[in-house]
C-alpha positions in Angstrom: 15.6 2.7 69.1 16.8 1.5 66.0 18.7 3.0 63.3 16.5 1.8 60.4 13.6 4.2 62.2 16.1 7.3 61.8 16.3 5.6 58.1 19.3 4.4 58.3 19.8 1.1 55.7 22.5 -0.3 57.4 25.2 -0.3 60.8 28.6 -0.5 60.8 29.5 -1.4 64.7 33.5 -1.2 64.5 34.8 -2.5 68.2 37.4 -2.8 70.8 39.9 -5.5 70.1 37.8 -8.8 71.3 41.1 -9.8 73.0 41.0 -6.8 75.9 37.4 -6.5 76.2 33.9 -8.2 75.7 32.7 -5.3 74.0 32.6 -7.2 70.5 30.8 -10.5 71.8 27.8 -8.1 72.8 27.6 -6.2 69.8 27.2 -9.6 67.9 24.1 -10.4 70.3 23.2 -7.3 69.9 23.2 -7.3 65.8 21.4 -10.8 65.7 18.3 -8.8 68.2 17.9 -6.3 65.4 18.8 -8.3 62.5 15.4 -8.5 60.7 14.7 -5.1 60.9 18.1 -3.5 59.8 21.5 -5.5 58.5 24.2 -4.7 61.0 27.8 -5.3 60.5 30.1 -6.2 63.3 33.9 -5.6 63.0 36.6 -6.6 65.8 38.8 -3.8 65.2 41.9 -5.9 67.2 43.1 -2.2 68.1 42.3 0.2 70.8 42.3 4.3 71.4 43.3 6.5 68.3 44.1 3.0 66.0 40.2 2.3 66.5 40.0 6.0 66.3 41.4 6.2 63.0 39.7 3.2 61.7 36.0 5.0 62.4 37.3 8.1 61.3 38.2 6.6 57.7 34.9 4.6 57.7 32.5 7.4 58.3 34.9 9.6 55.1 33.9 6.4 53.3 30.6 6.4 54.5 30.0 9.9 53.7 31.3 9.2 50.0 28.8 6.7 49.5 30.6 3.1 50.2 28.3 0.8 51.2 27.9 -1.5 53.8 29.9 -4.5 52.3 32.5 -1.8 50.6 33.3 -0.4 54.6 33.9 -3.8 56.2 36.1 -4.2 53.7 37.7 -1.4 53.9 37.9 -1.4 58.0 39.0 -5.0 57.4 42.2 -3.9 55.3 43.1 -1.3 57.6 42.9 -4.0 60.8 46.9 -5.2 60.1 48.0 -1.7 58.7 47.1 -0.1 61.9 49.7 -0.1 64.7 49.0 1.8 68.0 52.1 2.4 70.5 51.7 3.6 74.2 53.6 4.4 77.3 52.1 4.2 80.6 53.4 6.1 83.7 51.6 4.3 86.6 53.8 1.7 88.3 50.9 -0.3 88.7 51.5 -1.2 84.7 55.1 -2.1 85.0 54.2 -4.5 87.4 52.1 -5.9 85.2 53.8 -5.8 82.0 56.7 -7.0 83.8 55.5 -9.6 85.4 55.6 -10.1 89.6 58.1 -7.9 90.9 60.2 -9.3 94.0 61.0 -6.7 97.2 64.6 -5.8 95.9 63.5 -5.2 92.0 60.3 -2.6 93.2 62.3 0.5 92.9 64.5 -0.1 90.1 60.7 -1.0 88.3 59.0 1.8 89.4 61.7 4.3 86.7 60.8 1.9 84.0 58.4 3.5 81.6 57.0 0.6 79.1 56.2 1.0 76.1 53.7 -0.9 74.6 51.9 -2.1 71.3 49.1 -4.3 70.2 50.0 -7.4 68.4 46.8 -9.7 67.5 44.9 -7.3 69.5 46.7 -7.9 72.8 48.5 -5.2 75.1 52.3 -6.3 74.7 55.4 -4.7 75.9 57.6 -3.2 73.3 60.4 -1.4 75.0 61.2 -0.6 78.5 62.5 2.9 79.0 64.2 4.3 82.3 62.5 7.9 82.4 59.3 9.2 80.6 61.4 11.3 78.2 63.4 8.3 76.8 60.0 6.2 76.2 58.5 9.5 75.2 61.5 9.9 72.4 61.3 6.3 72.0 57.7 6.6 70.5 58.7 9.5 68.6 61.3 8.1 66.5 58.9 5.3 65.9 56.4 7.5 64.6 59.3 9.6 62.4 60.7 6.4 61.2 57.5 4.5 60.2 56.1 6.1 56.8 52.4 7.0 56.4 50.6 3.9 54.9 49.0 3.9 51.6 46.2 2.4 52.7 45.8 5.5 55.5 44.5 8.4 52.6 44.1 10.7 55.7 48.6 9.4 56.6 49.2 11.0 53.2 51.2 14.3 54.0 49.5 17.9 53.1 51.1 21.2 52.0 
């Protein structure tokens, strides 16, 4: 089924960063199947989780407000560098791999590191390496405390 026979005039397909997953390459193929019966916009987000989230959360506020087509890739486009997603992970399996090969006597010193990590051009880098799950857990908080809500983020702006 196609949107345009729910009457929809137009999609907006906002995606997984096309550096981690394939996800955006098929929605393309996808748009270009349907593209004479309903315009469909496809956005590489170049984020993941709550930063793609947030960017689909904004777009629908938008949509819902009467922005149109054009007006929301723009918008989703400007919020694409303003958006900056941090993570830790707790599996060992990660540190490995964030850390790169792990010999026999550096194994149990690696699996205490916590990683923290952020997207930059849409790829999973390391930010930080903390020793215990509180540290990278306070790590990411004072991130978060010390980076003020963006402009560009109406739903950042602080309420009463």
């Amino acid at each position: 089924m196609v949107a345009a026979d729910d009457g929809y005039d137009g999609v907006l397909c906002l995606n997984l960063s096309s550096e981690v997953s394939a996800t955006h390459q098929a929605a393309v193929a996808a748009a270009k199947a349907v593209a004479d019966r309903i315009p469909v916009r496809t956005v590489d987000s170049r984020s993941l989780t709550m930063g793609l989230g947030l960017m689909a959360l904004d777009a629908a506020e938008q949509a819902s407000g009467g922005a149109t087509l054009d007006e929301l890739v723009e918008r989703v486009t400007a919020l694409i560098p303003r958006t900056q997603v941090y993570g830790v992970s707790t599996r060992s399996s990660t540190s490995r791999r964030v850390g790169g090969s792990v010999g026999p006597g550096r194994s149990s010193v690696l699996l205490s590191i916590k990683p923290v990590v952020t997207l930059i051009d849409g790829r999973v880098e390391e930010e930080s390496k903390q020793r215990t799950r509180a540290r990278s857990l306070r790590y990411l908080a004072d991130k978060a405390k010390d980076s003020p809500p963006s402009a560009a983020w109406p739903s950042a702006r602080r309420r009463p």
